[in-house]
VOSEPA-464900 format. One record per residue (C-alpha): residue in three letters; residue number from 1; x, y, z. Coordinates in Angstrom, 2 decimals. Example, Ala and Ser with C-alpha at 12.3 -4.5 7.8 and 13.67 -1.06 7.14 Angstrom:
2
   r   k      px      py      pz
 ALA   1   12.30   -4.50    7.80
 SER   2   13.67   -1.06    7.14
This chain:
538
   r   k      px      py      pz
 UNK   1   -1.73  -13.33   24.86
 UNK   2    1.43  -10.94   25.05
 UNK   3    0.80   -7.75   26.50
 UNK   4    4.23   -5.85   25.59
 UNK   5    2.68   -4.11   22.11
 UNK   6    2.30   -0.30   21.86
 UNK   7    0.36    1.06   18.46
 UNK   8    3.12    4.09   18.06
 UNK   9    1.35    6.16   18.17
 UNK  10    2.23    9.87   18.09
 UNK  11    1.51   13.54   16.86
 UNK  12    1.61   13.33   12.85
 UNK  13    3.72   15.48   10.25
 UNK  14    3.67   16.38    6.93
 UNK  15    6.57   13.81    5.80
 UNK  16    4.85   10.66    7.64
 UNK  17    1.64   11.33    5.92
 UNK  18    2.76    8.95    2.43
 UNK  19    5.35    7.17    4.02
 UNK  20    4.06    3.79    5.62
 UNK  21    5.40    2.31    8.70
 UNK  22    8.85   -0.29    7.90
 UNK  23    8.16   -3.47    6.99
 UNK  24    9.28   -6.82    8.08
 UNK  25    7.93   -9.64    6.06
 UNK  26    8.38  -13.15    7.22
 UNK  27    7.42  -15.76    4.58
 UNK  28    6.83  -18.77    6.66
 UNK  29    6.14  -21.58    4.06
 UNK  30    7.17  -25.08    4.76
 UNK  31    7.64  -28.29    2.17
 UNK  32    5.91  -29.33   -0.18
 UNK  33    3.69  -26.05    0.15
 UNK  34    6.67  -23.23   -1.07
 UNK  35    6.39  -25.27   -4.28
 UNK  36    2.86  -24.57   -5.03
 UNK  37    3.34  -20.65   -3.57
 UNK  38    6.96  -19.69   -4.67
 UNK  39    5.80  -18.69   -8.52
 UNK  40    2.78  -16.91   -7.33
 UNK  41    4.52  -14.68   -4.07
 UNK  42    7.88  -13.83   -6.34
 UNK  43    5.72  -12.50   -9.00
 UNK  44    3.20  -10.42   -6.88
 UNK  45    6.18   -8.89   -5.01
 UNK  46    8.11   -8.26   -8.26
 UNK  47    4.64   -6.45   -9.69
 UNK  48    4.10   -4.62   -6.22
 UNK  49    8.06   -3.03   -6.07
 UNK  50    8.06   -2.39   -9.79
 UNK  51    5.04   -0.02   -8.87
 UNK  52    6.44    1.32   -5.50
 UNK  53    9.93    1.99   -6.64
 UNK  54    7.94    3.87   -9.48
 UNK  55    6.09    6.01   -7.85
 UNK  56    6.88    9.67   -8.16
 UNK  57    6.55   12.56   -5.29
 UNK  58    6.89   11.46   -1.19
 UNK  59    8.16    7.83   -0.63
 UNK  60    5.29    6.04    0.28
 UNK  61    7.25    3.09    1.83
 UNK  62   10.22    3.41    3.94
 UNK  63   12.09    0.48    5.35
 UNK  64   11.41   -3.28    3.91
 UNK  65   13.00   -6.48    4.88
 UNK  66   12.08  -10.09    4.19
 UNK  67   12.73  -13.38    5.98
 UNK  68   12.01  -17.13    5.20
 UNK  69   11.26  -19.69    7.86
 UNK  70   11.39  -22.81    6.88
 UNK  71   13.56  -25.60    8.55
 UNK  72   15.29  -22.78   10.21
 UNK  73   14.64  -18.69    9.69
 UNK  74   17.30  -17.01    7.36
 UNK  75   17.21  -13.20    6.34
 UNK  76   16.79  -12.92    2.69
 UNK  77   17.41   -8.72    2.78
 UNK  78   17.88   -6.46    5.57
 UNK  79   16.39   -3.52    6.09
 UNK  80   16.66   -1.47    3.18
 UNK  81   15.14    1.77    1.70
 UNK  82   12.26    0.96   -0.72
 UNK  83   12.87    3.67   -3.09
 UNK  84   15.97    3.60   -5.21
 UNK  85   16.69    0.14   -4.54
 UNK  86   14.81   -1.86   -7.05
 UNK  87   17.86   -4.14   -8.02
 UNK  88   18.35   -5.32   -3.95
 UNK  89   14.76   -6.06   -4.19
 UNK  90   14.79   -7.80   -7.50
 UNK  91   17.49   -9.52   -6.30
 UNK  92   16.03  -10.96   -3.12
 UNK  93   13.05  -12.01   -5.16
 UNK  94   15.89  -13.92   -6.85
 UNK  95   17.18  -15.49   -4.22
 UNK  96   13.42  -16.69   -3.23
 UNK  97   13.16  -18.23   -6.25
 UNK  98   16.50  -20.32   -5.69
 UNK  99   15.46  -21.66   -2.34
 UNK 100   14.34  -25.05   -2.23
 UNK 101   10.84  -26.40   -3.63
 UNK 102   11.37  -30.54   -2.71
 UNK 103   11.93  -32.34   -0.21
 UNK 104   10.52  -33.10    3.71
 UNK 105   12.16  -31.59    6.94
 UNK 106   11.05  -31.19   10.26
 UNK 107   10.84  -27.27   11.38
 UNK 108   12.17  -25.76   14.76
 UNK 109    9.22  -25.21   16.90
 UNK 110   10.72  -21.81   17.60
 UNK 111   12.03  -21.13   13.92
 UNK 112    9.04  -18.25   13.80
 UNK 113    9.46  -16.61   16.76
 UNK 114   12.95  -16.60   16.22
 UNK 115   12.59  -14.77   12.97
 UNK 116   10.16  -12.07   15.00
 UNK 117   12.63  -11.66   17.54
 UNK 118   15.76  -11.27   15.01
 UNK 119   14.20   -8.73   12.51
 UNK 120   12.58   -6.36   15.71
 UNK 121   16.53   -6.55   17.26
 UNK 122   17.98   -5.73   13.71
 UNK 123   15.14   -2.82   13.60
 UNK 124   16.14   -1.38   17.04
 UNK 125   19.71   -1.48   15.60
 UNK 126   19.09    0.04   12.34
 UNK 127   17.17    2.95   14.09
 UNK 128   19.70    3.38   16.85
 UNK 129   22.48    3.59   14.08
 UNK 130   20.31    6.14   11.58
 UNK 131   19.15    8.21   14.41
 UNK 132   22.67    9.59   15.50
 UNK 133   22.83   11.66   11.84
 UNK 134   19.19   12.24   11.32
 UNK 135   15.88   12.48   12.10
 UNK 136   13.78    9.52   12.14
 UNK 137   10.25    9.91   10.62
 UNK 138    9.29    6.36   11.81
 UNK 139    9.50    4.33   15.29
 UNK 140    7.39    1.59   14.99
 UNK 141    7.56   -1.46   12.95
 UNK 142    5.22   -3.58   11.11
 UNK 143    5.59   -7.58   10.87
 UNK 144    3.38   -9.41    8.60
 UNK 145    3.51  -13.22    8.62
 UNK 146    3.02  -15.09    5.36
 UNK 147    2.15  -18.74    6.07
 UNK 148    0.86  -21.89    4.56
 UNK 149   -0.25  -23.19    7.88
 UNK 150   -3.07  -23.54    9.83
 UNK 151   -3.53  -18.85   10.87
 UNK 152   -4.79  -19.55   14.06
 UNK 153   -2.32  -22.30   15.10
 UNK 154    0.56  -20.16   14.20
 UNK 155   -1.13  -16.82   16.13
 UNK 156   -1.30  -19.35   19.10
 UNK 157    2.42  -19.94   18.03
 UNK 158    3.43  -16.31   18.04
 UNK 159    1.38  -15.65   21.28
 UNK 160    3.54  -18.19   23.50
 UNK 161    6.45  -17.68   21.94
 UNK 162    6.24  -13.68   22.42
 UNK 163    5.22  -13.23   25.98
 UNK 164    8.00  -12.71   27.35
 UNK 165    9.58  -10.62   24.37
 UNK 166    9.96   -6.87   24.52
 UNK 167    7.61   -5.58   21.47
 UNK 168    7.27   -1.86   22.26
 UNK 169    8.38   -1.00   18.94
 UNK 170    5.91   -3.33   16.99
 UNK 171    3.35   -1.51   15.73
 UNK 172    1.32   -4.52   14.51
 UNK 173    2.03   -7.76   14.22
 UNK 174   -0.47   -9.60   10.84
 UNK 175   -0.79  -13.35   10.24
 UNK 176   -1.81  -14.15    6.84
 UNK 177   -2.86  -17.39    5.48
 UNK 178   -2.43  -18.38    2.18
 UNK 179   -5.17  -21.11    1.05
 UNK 180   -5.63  -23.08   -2.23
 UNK 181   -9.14  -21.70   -3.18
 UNK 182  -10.11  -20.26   -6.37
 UNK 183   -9.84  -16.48   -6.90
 UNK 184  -13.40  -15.17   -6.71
 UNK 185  -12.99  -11.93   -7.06
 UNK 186  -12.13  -12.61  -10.75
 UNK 187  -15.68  -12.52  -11.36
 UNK 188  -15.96   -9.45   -8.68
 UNK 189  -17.15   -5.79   -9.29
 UNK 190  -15.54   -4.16   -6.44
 UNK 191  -11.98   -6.33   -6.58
 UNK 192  -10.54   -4.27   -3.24
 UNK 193  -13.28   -5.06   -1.15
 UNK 194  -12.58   -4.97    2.76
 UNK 195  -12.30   -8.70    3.81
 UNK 196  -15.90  -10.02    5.46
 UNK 197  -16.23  -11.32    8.58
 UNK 198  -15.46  -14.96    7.59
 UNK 199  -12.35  -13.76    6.17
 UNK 200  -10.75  -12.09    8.31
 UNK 201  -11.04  -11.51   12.17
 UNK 202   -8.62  -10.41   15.19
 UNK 203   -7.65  -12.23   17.93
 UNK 204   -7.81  -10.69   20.88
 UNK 205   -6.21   -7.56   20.58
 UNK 206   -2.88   -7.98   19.11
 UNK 207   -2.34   -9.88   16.52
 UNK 208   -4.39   -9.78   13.75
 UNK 209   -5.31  -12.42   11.39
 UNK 210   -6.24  -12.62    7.87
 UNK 211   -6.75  -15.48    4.77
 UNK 212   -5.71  -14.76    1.46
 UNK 213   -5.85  -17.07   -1.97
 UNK 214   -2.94  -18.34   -3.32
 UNK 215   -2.68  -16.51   -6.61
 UNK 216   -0.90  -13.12   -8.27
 UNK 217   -3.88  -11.00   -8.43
 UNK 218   -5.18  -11.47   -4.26
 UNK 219   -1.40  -11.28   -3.24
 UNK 220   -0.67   -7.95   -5.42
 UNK 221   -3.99   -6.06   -3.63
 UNK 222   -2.96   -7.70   -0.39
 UNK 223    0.93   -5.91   -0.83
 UNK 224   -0.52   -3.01   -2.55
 UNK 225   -2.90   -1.94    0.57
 UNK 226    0.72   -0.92    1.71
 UNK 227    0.94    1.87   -0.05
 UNK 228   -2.05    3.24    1.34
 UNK 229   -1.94    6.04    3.66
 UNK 230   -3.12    3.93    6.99
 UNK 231   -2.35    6.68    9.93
 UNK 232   -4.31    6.75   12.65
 UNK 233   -2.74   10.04   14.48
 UNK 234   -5.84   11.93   13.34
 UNK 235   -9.05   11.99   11.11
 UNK 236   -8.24   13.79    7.79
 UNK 237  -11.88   15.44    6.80
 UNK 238  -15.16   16.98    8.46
 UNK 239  -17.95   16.49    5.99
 UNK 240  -20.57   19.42    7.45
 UNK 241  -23.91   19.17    6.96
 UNK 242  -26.64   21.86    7.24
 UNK 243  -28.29   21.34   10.65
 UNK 244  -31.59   21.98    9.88
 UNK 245  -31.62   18.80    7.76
 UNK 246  -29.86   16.47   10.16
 UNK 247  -30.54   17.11   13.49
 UNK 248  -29.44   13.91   15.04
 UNK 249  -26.02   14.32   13.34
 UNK 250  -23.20   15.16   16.48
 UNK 251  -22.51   19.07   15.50
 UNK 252  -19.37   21.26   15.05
 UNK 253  -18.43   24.71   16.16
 UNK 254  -20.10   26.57   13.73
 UNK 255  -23.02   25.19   14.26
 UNK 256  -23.18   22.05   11.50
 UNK 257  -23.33   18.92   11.80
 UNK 258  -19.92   17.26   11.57
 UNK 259  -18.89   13.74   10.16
 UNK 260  -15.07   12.86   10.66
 UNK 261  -13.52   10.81    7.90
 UNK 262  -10.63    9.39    6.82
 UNK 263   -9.70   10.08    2.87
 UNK 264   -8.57    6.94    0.64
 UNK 265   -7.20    6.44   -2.86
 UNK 266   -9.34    4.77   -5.03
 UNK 267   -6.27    4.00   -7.65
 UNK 268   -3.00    4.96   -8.66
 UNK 269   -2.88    8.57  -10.67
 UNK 270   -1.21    7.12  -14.31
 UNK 271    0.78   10.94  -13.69
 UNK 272    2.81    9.42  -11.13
 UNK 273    4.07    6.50  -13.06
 UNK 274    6.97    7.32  -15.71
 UNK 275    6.72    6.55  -19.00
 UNK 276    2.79    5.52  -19.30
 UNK 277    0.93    7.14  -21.87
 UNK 278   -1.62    8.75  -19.44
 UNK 279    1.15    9.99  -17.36
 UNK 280    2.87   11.59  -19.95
 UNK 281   -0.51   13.71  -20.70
 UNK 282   -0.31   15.07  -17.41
 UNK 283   -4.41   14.74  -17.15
 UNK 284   -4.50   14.00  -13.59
 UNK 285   -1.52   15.62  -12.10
 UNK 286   -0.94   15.31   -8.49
 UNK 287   -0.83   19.12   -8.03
 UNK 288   -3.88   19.31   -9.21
 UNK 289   -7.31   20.46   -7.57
 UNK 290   -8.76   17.11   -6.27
 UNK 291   -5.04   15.53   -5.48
 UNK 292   -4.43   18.55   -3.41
 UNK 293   -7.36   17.75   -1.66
 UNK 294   -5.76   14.58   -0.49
 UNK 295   -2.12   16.08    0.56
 UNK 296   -4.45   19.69    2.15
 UNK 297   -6.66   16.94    4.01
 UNK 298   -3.51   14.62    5.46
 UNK 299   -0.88   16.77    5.84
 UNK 300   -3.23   19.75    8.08
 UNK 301   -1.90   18.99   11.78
 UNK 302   -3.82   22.01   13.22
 UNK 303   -7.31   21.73   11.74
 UNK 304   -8.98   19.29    8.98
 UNK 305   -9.66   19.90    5.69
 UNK 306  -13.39   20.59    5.48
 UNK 307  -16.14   19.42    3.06
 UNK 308  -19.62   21.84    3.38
 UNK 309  -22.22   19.96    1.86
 UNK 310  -24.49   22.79    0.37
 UNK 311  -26.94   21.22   -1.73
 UNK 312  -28.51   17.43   -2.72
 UNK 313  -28.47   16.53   -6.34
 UNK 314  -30.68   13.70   -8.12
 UNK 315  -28.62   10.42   -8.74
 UNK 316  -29.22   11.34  -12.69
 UNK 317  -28.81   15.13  -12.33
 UNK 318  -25.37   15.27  -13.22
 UNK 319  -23.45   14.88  -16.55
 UNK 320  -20.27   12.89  -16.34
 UNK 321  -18.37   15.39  -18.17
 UNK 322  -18.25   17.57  -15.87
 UNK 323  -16.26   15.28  -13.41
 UNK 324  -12.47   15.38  -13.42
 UNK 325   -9.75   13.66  -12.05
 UNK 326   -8.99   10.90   -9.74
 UNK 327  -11.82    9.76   -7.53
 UNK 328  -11.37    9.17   -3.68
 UNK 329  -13.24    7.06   -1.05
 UNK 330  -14.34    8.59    2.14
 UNK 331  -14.70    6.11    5.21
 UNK 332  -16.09    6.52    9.15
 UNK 333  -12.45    7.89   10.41
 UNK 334  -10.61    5.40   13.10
 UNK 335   -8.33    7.78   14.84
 UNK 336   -7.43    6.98   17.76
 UNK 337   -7.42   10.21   19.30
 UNK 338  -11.00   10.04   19.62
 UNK 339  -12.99    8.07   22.44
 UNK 340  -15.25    4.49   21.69
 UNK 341  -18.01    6.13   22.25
 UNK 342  -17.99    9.15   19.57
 UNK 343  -16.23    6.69   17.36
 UNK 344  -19.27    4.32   17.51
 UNK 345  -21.57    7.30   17.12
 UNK 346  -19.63    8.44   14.14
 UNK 347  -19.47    5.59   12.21
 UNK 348  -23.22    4.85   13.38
 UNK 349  -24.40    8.64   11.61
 UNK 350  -21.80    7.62    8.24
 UNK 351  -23.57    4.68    7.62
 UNK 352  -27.24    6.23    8.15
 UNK 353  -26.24    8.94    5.78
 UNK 354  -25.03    6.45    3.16
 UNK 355  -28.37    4.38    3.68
 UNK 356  -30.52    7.90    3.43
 UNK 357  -29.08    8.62    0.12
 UNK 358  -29.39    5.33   -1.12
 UNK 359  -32.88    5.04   -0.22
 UNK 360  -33.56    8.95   -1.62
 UNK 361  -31.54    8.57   -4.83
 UNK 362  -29.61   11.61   -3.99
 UNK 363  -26.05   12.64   -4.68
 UNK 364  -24.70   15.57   -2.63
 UNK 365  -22.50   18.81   -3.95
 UNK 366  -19.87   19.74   -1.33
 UNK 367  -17.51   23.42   -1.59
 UNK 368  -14.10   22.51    0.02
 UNK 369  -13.10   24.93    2.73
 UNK 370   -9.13   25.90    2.10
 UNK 371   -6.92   25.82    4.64
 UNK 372   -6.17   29.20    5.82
 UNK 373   -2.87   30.77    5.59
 UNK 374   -2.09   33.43    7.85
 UNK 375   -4.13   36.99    7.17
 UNK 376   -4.17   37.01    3.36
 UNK 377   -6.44   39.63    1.79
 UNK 378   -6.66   37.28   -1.66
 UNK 379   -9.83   34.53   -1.22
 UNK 380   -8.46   31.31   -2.13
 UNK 381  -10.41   28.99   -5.30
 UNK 382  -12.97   27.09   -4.25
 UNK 383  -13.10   23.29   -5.50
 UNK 384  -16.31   21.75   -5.32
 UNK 385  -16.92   18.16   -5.41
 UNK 386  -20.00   15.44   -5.57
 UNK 387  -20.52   12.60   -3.45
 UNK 388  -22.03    9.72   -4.11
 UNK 389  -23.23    7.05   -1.75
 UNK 390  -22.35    3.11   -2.56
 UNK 391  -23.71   -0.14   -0.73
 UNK 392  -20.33   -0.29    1.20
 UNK 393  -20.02    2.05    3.83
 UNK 394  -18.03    4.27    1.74
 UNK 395  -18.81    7.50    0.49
 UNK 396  -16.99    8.70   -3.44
 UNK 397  -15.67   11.78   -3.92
 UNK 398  -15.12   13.53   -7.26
 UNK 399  -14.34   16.86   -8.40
 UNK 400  -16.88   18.87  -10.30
 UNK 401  -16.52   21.39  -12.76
 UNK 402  -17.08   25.19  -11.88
 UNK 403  -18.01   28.12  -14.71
 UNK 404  -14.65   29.52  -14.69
 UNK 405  -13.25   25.96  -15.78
 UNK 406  -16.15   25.09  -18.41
 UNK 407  -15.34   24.82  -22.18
 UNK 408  -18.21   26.04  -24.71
 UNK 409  -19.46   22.66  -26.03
 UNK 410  -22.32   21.92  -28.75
 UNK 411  -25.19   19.06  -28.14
 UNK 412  -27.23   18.91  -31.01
 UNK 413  -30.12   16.51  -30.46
 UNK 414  -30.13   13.33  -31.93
 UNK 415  -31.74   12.72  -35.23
 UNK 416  -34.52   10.33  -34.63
 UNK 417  -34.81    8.00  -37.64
 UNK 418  -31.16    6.88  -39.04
 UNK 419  -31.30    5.66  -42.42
 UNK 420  -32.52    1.29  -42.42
 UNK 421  -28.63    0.68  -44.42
 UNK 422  -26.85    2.50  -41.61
 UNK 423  -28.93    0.79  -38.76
 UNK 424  -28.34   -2.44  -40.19
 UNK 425  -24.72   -2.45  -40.38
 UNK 426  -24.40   -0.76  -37.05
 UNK 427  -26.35   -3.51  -35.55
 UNK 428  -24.84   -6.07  -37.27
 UNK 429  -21.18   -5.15  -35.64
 UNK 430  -22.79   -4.63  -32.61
 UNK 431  -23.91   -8.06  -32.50
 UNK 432  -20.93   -9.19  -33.05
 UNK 433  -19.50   -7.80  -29.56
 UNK 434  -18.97  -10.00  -26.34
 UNK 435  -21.37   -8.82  -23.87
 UNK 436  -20.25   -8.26  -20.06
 UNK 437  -22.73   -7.49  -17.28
 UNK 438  -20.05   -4.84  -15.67
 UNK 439  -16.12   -3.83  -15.92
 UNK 440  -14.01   -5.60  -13.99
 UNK 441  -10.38   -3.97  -14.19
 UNK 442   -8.67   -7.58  -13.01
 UNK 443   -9.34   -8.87  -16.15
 UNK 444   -7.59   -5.64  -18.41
 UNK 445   -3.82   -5.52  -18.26
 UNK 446   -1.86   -3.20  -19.88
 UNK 447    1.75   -4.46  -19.33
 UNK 448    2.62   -1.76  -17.22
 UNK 449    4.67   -4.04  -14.67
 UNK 450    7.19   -5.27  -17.29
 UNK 451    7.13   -1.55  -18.56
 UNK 452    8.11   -0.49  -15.78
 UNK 453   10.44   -3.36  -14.46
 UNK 454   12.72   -2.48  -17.65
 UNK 455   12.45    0.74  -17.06
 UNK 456   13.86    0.41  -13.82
 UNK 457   16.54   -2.14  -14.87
 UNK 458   17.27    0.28  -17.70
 UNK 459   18.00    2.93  -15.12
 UNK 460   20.59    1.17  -12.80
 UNK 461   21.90   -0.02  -15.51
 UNK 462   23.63    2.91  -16.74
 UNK 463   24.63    3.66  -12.68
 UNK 464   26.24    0.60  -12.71
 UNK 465   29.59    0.78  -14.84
 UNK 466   30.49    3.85  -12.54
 UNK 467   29.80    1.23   -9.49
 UNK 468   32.06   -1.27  -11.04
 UNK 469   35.03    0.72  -11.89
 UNK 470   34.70    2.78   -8.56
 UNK 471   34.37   -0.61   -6.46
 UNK 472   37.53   -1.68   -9.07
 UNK 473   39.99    1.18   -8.32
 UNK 474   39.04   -0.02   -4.58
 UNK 475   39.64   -3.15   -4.91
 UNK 476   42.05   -4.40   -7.61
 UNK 477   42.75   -7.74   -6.42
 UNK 478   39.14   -8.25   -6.37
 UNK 479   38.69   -8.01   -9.70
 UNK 480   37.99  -11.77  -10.28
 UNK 481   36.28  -12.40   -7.65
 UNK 482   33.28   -9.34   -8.67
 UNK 483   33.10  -12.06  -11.76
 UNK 484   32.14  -14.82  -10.56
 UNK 485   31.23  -14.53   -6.63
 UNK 486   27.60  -13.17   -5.58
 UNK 487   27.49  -11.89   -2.66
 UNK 488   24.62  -13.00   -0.45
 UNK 489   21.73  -10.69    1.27
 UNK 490   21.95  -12.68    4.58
 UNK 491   22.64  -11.45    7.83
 UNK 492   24.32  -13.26   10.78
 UNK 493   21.82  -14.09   13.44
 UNK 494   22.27  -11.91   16.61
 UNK 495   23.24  -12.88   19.26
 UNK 496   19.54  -12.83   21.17
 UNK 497   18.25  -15.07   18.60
 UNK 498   20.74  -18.35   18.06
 UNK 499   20.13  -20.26   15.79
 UNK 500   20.82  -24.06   16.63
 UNK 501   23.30  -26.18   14.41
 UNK 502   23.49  -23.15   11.97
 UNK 503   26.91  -21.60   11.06
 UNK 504   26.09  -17.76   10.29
 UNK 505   27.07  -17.10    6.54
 UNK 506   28.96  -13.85    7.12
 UNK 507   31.51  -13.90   10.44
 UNK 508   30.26  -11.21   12.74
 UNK 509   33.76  -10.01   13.59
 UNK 510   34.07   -8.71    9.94
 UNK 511   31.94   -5.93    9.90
 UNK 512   31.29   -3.37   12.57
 UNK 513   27.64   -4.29   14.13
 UNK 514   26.31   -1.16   12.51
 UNK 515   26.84   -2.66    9.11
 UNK 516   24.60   -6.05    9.33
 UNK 517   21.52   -4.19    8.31
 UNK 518   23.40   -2.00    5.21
 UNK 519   24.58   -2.82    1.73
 UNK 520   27.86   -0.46    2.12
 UNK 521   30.60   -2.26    0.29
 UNK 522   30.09   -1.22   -3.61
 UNK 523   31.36   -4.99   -3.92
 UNK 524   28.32   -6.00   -2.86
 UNK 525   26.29   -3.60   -4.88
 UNK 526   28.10   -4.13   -8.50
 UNK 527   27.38   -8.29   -7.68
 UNK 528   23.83   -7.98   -6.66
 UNK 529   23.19   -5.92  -10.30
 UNK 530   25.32   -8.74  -11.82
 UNK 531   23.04  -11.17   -9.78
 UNK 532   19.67  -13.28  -11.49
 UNK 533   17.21  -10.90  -12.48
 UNK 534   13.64  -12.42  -12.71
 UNK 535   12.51  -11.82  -16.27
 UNK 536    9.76   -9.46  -17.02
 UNK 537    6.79  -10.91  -19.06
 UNK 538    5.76   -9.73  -22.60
């Protein structure tokens, strides 16, 4: 086991809060597996960017790159901005497709760690290089290891190859095994479920290792946990609790008893996507009431956002139209600020709340506390919320209506006895309906990746004439050669990582050093828009 990892960790701000650590990817798929996997990655990670390249307000990813180890490890994009760069993304998706599917080699033993050790060195570069113009919101990096072979040989892999490496800047380092089995969350309530103890574990205490099926839907939630705001630098609510009902509960200053918890996104707000009908209604916008909650709770440095639990509700005592917009999940925090002990005792107390409510049948109604601002003489609006408990140890948060928000609204009882004709018919095309035990939103699909793919494409398509001609009146003589030539997203190997036998694709004397991890020749950019695109579906 290496012992060189640091976690990053460090005081939080405002802009980190959305924006997830860079990623470097490392798809490490030999022959004849790629064939079986290629079709399946390509078109989770063309789903997964079409979203995050989507999403409106804070970039929630910031730096990507992707590498593929096979007989030998090749960069297949450098480091790159996530947002605004759909087309290089699309495009190295391209070239993924293009690689080869037959065929039998025999791998470097030290093709892997090789890729490792070239991405962290292009990181350090990339940071070195942005950091002398601006700030740098991010200093850690994230590797995650796609493989088709045996996870626990290749952590053993990564372990001896890495001892000796210098990975202070690797914030964690993932091994992920793709298998052949059937999907069975198909058939599953809850398709985002944590993975169980058989499916996942960590070894020792560095690199983590995890199992995943080898199909669209398990790779999309896999890629799609990314975008999930995963900081550690400090828990983002206190629940409170009156003391007199839970005296066993650790207490806060003012005398309740305090629960810290971290605050996650049950789905995607439609608002935040362009285009889609529900976005266009504006029903849940993010600067709304319960999204504020969210941004209030993560992006408070100085205190957390508060929940007061002030009454208990029966399970049935509330009417669903009264809740309104986007549910979230609270969880036992996992900051890291806070010692094993009160951890352990935290999470203990979260799950014997969920179990008490479970076993009482009671919801709970919560007031959220604003965050102050300075000595204003105005009381802020008060939000108030309902939990409800679930057999996960998870807690679900909505937002509840208030009388100032409430809508005069008629219920009339129901008549009794409708007329036999009317009951008959009814029944009859009610009969005549497929009948499913639950929902399960993996098996509804409303297009909204190729929506938003050709949205996208439609988009940089009308930046790219201006590219062209620019890149033209740059270039003349170049003119034929932006016809016919595309230019490559590989990077020459540096010079701590040599590849054996391998010639590097682009001379390293033709470019300053600074320029291996950018796209900055509008060359480059008018070819990789002229480049394959993968098709969207219907």
């Amino acid at each position: 086991m290496y012992h060189g990892r640091s976690t990053g960790k460090g005081p939080s701000t405002p802009t980190q809060i959305y924006q997830q650590p860079p990623r470097l990817l490392i798809v490490h798929i030999a022959l004849p597996s790629w064939a079986h996997i290629c079709s399946n990655l390509c078109e989770a990670l063309q789903n997964f960017f079409c979203l995050a390249c989507s999403l409106m307000g804070p970039s929630r990813m910031s730096l990507f790159s992707l590498y593929m180890v096979q007989n030998q490890h090749e960069c297949i994009l450098p480091f790159v901005q996530v947002k605004g760069n759909f087309a290089r993304l699309q495009a190295c998706i391209s070239e993924l497709r293009t690689l080869q599917k037959e065929g039998c080699f025999r791998p470097h033993s030290t093709s892997l760690q090789l890729a490792v050790e070239d991405g962290l060195q292009q990181f350090k570069q990339y940071t070195r290089h942005v950091a002398t113009g601006a700030a740098l919101s991010y200093t850690s990096l994230e590797i995650t290891v796609l493989t088709s072979q045996p996870g626990k040989e290749v952590v053993k892999q990564l372990e001896e190859g890495l001892k000796d490496t210098d990975l202070v800047k690797v914030r964690r380092l993932q091994v992920v095994e793709i298998t052949e089995g059937v999907l069975e969350c198909m058939d599953s309530v809850s398709p985002v479920e944590e993975p169980s103890s058989d499916e996942s574990s960590v070894l020792g205490t560095d690199i983590d290792l995890q199992t995943i099926d080898n199909d669209v839907v398990s790779m999309e939630i896999f890629f799609k946990a990314w975008l999930h705001n995963s900081g550690t630098d400090q828990e983002h609510i206190h629940l409170l609790l009156p003391s007199r009902c839970f005296s066993n509960i650790s207490r806060s200053g003012d005398d309740s008893m305090c629960l810290k918890c971290d605050l996650q996104e049950r789905l995607l707000s439609p608002s935040l996507l362009p285009g889609t009908a529900d976005g266009s209604l504006r029903m849940d916008d993010p600067k709304g009431d319960f999204s504020t909650l969210y941004q209030m709770a993560s992006q408070s440095s100085a205190s957390c956002y508060k929940l007061r639990v002030i009454k208990a509700l029966n399970s049935s005592g509330i009417c669903e139209s009264l809740t309104y917009g986007l549910p979230f999940i609270l969880r036992p925090t996992s900051c890291w600020q806070l010692d094993w002990d009160e951890l352990e005792t935290n999470q203990q107390h979260f799950h014997a709340l969920c179990h008490s409510l479970l076993k009482r049948e009671w919801l709970l109604l919560a007031k959220g506390e604003p965050l102050s601002g300075g000595h204003s003489l105005r009381t802020p609006a008060s939000t108030f919320y309902v939990i409800v408990p679930s057999r996960s140890p998870t807690l679900l948060v909505k937002a509840v209506a208030t009388r100032e928000l409430l809508l005069p609204s008629p219920f009339p009882p129901l008549p009794e006895d409708p007329t036999d004709v009317s009951l008959k018919t009814v029944e009859r095309v009610l009969d005549s309906l497929e009948l499913e035990p639950t929902y399960n939103p993996l098996q509804a699909w409303s297009h909204l990746y190729s929506h938003l793919s050709n949205t996208l494409t439609k988009l940089q398509g009308r930046i790219q004439p201006s590219l062209e001609s620019r890149a033209l009146r740059k270039h003349p003589c170049k003119a034929g050669q932006l016809q016919t030539n595309r230019v490559r997203a590989t990077v020459a190997p540096l010079p701590m990582t040599p590849t054996p036998g391998r010639a590097p694709k682009m001379p390293a004397a033709s470019k300053p050093s600074s320029e291996v991890f950018f796209w900055p020749s509008k060359e480059e950019e008018v070819e990789e828009q002229k480049g394959e695109e993968y098709p969207s579906g219907p």
